[in-house]
mmCIF file as gemmi writes it, N, C-alpha and C atoms, coordinates in Angstrom:
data_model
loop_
_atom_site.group_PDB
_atom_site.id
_atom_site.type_symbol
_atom_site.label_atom_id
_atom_site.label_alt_id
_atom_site.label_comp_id
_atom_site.label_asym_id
_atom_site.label_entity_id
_atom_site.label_seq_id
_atom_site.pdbx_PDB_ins_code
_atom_site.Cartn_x
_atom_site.Cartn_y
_atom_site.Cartn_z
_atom_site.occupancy
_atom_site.B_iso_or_equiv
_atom_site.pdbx_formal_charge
_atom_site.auth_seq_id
_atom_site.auth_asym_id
_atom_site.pdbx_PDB_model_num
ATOM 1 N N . UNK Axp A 1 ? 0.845 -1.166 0 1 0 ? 1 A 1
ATOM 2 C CA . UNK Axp A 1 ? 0 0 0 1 0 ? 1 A 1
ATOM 3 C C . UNK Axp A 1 ? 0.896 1.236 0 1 0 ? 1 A 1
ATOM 4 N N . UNK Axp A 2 ? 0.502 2.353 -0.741 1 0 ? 2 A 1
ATOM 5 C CA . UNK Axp A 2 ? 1.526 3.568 -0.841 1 0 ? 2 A 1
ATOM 6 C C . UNK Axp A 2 ? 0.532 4.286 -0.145 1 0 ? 2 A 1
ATOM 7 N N . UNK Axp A 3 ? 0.94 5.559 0.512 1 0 ? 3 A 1
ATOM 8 C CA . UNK Axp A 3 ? 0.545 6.305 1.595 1 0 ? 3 A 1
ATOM 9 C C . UNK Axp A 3 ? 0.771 7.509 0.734 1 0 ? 3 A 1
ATOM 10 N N . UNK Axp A 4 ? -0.215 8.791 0.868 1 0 ? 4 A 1
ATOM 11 C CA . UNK Axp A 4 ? 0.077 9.97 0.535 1 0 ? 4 A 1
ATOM 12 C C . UNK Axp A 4 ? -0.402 10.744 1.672 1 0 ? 4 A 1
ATOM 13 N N . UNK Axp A 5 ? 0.67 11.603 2.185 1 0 ? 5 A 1
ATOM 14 C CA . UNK Axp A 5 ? 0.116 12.637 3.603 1 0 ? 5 A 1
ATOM 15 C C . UNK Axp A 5 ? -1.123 13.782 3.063 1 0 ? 5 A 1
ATOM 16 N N . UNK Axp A 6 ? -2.517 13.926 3.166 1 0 ? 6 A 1
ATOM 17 C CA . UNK Axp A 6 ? -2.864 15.065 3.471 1 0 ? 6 A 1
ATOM 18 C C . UNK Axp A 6 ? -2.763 16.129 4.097 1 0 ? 6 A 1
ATOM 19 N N . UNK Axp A 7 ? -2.964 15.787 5.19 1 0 ? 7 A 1
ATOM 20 C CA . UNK Axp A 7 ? -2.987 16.734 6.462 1 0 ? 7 A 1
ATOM 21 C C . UNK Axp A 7 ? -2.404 16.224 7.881 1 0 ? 7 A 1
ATOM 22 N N . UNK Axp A 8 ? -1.669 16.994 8.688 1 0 ? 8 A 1
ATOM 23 C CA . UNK Axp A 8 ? -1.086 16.846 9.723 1 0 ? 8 A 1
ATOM 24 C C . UNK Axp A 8 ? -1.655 17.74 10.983 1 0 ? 8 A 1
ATOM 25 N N . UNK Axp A 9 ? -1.311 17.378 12.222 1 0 ? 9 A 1
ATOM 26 C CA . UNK Axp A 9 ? -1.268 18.378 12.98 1 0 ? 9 A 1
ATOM 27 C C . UNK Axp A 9 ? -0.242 18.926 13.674 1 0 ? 9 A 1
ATOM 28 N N . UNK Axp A 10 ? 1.298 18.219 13.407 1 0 ? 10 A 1
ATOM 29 C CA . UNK Axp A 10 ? 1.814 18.704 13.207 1 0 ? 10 A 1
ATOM 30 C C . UNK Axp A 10 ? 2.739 20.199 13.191 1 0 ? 10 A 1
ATOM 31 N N . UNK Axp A 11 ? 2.925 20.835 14.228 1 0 ? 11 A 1
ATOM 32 C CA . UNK Axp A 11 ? 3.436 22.171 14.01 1 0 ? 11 A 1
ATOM 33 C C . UNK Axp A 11 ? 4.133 22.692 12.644 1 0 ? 11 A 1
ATOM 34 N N . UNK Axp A 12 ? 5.2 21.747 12.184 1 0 ? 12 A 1
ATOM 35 C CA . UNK Axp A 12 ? 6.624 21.91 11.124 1 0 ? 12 A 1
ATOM 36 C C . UNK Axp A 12 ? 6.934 20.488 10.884 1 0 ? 12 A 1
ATOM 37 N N . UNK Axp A 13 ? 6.973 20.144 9.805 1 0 ? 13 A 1
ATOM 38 C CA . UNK Axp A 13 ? 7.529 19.07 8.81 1 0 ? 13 A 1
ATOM 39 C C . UNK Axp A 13 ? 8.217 17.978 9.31 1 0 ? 13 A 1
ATOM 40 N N . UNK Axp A 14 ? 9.251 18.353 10.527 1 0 ? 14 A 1
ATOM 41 C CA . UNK Axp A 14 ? 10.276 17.671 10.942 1 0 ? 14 A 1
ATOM 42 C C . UNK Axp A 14 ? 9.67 17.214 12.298 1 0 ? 14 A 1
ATOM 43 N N . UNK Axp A 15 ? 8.529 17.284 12.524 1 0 ? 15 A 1
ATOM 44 C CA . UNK Axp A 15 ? 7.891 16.644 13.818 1 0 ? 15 A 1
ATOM 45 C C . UNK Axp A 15 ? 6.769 15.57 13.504 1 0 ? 15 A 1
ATOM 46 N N . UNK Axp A 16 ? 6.711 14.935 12.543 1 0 ? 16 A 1
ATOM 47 C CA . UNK Axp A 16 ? 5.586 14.317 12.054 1 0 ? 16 A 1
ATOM 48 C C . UNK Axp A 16 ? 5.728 12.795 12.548 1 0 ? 16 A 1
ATOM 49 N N . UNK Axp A 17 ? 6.304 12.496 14.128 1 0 ? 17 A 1
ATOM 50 C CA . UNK Axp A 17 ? 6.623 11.481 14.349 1 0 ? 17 A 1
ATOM 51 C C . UNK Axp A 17 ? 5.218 10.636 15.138 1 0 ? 17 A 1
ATOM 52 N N . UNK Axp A 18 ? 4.988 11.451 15.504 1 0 ? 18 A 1
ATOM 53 C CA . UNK Axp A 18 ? 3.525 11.028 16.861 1 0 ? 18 A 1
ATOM 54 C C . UNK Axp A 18 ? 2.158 12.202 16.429 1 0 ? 18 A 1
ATOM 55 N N . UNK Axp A 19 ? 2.062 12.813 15.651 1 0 ? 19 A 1
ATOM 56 C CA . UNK Axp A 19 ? 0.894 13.428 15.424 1 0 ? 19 A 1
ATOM 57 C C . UNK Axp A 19 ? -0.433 13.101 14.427 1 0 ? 19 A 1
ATOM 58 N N . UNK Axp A 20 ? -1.655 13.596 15.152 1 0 ? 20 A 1
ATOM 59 C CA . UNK Axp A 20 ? -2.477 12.982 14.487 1 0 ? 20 A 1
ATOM 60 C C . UNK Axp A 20 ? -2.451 13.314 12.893 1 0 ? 20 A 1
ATOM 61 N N . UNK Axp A 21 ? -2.422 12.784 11.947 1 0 ? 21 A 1
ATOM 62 C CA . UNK Axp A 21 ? -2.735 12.294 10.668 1 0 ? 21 A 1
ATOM 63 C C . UNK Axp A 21 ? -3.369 11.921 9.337 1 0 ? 21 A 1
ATOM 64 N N . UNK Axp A 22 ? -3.612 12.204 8.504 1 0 ? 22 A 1
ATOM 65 C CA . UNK Axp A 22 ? -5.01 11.986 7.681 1 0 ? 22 A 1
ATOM 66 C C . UNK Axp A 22 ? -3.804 11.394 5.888 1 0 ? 22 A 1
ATOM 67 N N . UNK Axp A 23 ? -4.452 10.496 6.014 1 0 ? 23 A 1
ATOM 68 C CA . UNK Axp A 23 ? -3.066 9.653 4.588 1 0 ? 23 A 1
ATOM 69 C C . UNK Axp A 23 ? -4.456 8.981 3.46 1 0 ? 23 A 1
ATOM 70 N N . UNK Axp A 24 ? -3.565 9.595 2.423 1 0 ? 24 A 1
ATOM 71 C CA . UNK Axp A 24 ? -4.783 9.009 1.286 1 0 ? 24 A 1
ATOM 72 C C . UNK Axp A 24 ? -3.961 7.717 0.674 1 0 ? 24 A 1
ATOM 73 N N . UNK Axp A 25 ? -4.62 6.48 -0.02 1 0 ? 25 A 1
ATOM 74 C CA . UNK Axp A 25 ? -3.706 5.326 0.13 1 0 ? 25 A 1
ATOM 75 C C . UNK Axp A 25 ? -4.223 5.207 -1.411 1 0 ? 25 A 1
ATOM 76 N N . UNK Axp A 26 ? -3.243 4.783 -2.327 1 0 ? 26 A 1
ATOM 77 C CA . UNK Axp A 26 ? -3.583 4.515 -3.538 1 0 ? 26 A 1
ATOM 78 C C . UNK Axp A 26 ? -4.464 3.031 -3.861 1 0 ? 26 A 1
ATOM 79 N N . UNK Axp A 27 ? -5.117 2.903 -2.986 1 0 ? 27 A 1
ATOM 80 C CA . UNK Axp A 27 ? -6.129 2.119 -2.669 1 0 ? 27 A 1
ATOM 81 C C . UNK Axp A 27 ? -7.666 2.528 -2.884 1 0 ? 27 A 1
ATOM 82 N N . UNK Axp A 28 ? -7.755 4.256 -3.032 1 0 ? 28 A 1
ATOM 83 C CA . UNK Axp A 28 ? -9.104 5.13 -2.98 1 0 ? 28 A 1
ATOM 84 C C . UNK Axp A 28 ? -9.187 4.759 -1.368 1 0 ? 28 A 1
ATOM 85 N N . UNK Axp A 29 ? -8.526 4.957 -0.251 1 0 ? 29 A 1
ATOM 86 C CA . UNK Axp A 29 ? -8.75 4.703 0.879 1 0 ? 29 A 1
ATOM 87 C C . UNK Axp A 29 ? -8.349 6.197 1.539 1 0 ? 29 A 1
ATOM 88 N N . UNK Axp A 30 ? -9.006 6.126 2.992 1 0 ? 30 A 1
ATOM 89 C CA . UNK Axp A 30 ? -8.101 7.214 3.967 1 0 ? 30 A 1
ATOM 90 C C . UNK Axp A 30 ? -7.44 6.434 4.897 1 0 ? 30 A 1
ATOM 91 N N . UNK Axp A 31 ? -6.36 6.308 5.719 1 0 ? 31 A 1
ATOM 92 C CA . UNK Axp A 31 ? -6.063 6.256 6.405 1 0 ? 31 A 1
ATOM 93 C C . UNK Axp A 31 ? -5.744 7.599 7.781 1 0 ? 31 A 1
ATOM 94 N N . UNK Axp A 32 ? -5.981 7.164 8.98 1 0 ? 32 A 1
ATOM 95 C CA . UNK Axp A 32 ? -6.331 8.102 10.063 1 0 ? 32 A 1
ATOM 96 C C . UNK Axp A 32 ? -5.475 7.73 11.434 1 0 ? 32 A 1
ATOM 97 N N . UNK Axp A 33 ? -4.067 8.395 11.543 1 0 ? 33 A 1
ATOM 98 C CA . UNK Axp A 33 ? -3.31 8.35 12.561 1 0 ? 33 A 1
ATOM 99 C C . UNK Axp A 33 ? -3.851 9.04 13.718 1 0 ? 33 A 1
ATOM 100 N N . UNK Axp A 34 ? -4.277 8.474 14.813 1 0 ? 34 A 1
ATOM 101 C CA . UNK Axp A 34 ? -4.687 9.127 15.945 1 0 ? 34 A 1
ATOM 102 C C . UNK Axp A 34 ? -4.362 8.224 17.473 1 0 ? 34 A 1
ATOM 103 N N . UNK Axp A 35 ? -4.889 8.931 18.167 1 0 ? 35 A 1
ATOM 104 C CA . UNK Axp A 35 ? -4.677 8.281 19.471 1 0 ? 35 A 1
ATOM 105 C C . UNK Axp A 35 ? -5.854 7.412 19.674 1 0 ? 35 A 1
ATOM 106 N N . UNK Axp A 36 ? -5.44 5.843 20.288 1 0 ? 36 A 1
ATOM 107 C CA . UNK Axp A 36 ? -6.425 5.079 20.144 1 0 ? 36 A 1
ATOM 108 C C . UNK Axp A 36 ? -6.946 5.524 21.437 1 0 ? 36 A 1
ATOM 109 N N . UNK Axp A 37 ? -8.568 4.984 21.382 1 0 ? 37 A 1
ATOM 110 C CA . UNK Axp A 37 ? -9.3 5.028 22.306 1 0 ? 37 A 1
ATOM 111 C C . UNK Axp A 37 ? -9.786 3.848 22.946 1 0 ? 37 A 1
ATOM 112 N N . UNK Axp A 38 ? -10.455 3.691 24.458 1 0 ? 38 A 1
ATOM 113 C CA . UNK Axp A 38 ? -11.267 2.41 24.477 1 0 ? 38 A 1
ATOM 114 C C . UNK Axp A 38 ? -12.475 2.97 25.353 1 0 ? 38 A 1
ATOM 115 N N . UNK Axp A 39 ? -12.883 4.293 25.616 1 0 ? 39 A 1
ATOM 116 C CA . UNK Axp A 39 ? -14.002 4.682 26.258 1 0 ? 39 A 1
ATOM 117 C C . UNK Axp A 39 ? -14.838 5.411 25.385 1 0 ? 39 A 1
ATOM 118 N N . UNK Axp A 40 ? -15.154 4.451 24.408 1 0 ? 40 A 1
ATOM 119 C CA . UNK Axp A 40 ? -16.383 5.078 23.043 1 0 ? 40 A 1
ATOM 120 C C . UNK Axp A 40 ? -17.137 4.255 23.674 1 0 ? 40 A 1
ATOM 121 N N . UNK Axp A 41 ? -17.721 3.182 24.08 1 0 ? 41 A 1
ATOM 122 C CA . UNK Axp A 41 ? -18.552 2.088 24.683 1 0 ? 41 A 1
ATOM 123 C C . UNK Axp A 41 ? -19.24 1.164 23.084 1 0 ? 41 A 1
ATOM 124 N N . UNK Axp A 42 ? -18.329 1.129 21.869 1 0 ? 42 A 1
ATOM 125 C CA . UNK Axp A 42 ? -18.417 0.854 20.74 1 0 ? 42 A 1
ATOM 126 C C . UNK Axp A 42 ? -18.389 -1.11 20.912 1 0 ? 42 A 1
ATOM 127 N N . UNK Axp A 43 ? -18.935 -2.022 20.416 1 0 ? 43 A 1
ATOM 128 C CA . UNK Axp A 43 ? -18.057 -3.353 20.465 1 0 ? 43 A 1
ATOM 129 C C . UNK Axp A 43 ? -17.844 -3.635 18.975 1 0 ? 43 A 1
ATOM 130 N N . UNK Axp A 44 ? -16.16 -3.738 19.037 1 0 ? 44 A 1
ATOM 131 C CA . UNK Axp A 44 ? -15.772 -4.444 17.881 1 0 ? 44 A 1
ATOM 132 C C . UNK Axp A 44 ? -15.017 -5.336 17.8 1 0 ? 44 A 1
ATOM 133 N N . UNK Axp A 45 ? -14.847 -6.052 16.847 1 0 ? 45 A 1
ATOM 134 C CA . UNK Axp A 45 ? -14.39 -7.25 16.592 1 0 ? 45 A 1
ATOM 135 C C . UNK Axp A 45 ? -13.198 -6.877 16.314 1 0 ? 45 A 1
ATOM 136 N N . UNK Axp A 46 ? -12.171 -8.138 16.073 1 0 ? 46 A 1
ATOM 137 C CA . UNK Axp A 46 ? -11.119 -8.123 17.221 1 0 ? 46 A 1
ATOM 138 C C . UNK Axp A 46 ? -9.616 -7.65 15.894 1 0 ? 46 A 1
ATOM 139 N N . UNK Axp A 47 ? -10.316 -7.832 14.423 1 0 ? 47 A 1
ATOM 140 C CA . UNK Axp A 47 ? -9.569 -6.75 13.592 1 0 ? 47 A 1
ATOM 141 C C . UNK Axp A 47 ? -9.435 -5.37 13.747 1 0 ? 47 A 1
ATOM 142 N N . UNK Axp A 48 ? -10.486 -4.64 14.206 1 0 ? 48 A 1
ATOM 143 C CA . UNK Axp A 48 ? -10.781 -3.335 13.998 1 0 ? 48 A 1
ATOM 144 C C . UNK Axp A 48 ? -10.526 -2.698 15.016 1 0 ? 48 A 1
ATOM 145 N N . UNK Axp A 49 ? -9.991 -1.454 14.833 1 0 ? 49 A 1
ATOM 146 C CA . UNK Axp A 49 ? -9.555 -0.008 16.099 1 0 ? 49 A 1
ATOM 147 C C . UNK Axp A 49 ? -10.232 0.726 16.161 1 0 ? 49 A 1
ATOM 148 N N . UNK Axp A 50 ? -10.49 1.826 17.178 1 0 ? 50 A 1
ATOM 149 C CA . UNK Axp A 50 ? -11.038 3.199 17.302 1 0 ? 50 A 1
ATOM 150 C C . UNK Axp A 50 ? -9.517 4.293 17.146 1 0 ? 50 A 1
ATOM 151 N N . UNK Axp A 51 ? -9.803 5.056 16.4 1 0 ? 51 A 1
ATOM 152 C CA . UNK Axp A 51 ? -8.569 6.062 17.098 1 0 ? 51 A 1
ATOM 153 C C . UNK Axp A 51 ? -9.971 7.743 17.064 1 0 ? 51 A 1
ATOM 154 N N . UNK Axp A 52 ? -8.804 8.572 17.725 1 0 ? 52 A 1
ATOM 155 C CA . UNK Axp A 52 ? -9.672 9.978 17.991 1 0 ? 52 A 1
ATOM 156 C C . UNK Axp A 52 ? -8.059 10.868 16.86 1 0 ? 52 A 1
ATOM 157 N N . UNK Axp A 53 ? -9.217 11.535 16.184 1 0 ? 53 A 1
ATOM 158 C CA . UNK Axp A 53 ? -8.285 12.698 15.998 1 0 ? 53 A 1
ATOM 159 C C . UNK Axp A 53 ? -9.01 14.202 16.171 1 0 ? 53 A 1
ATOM 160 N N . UNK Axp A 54 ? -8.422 15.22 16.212 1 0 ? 54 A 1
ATOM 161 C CA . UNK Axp A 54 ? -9.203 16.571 16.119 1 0 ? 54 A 1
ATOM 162 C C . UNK Axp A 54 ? -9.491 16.55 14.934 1 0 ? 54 A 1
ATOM 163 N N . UNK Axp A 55 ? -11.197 17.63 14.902 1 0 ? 55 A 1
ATOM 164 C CA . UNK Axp A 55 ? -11.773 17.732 14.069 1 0 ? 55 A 1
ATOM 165 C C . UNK Axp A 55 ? -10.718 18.402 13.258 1 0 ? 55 A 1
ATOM 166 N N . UNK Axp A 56 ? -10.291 19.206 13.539 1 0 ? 56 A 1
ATOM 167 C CA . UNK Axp A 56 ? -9.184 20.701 12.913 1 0 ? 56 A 1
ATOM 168 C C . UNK Axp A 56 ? -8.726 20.13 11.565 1 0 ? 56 A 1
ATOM 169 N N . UNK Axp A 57 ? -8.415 18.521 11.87 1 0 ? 57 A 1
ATOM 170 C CA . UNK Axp A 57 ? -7.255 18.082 10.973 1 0 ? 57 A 1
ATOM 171 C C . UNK Axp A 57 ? -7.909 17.924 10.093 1 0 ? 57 A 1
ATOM 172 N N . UNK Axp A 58 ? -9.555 17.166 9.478 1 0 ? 58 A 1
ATOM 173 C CA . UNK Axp A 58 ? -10.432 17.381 8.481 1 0 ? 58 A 1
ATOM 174 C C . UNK Axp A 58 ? -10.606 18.015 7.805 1 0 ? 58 A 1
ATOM 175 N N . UNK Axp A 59 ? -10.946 19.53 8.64 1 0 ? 59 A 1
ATOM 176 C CA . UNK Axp A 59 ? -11.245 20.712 8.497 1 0 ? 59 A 1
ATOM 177 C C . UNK Axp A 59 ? -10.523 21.301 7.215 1 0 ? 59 A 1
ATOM 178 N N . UNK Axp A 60 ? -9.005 21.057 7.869 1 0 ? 60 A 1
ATOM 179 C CA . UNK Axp A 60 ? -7.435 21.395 7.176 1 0 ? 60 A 1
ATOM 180 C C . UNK Axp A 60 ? -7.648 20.734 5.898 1 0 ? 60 A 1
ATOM 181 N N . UNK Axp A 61 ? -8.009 19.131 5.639 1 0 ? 61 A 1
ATOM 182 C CA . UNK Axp A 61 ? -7.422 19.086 4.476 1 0 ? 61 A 1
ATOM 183 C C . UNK Axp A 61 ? -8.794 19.508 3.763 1 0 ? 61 A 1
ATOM 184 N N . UNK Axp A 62 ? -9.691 19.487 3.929 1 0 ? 62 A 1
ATOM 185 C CA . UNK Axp A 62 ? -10.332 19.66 2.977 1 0 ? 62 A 1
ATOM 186 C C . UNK Axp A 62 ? -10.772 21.144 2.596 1 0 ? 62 A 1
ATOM 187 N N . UNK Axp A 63 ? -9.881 22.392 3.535 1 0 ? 63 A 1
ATOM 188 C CA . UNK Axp A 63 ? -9.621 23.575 3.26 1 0 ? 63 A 1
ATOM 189 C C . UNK Axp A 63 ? -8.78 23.595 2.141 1 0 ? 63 A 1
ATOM 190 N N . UNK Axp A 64 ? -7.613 22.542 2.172 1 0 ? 64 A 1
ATOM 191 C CA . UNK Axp A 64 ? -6.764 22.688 1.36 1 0 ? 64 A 1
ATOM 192 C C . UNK Axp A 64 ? -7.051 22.042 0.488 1 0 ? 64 A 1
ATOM 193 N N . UNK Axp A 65 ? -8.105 21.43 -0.116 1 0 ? 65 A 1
ATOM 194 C CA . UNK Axp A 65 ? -8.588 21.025 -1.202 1 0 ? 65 A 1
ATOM 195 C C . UNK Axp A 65 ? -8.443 19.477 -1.543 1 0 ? 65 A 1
ATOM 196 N N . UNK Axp A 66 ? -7.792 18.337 -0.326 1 0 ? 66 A 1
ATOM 197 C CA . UNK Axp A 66 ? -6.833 17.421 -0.69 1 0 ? 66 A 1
ATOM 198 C C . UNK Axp A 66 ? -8.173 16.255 -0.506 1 0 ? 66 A 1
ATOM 199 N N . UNK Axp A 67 ? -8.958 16.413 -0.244 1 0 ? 67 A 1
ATOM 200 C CA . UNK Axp A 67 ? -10.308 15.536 0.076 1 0 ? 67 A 1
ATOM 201 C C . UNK Axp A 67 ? -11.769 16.107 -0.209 1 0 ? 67 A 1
């Protein structure tokens, strides 16, 4: 799978180690780096994650036209 960065949150370029994330995958997919959660009260099966990101980061790419 190839990864393309949309949007970060990120301050500057060179910190993109632990921040939440938004990656378009040449798959027609998104992928969504965030902090996982386990107090959504959601049940899922035992492939699948929750993560949280700020709204902001949405916001961002699709200000910037990338979604």
């Amino acid at each position: 799978m190839k990864l393309r960065m949309l949007a970060t949150e990120c301050p500057n370029a060179c910190d993109k180690k632990d921040c939440p994330t938004l990656y378009a995958t040449d798959r027609g997919t998104l992928l969504v780096r965030g902090d996982r959660t386990d107090d959504h009260g959601l049940t899922l099966p035992a492939h699948e994650d929750v993560v949280e990101i700020p709204l902001s980061l949405i916001k961002k790419a699709i200000a910037d036209g990338l979604i």
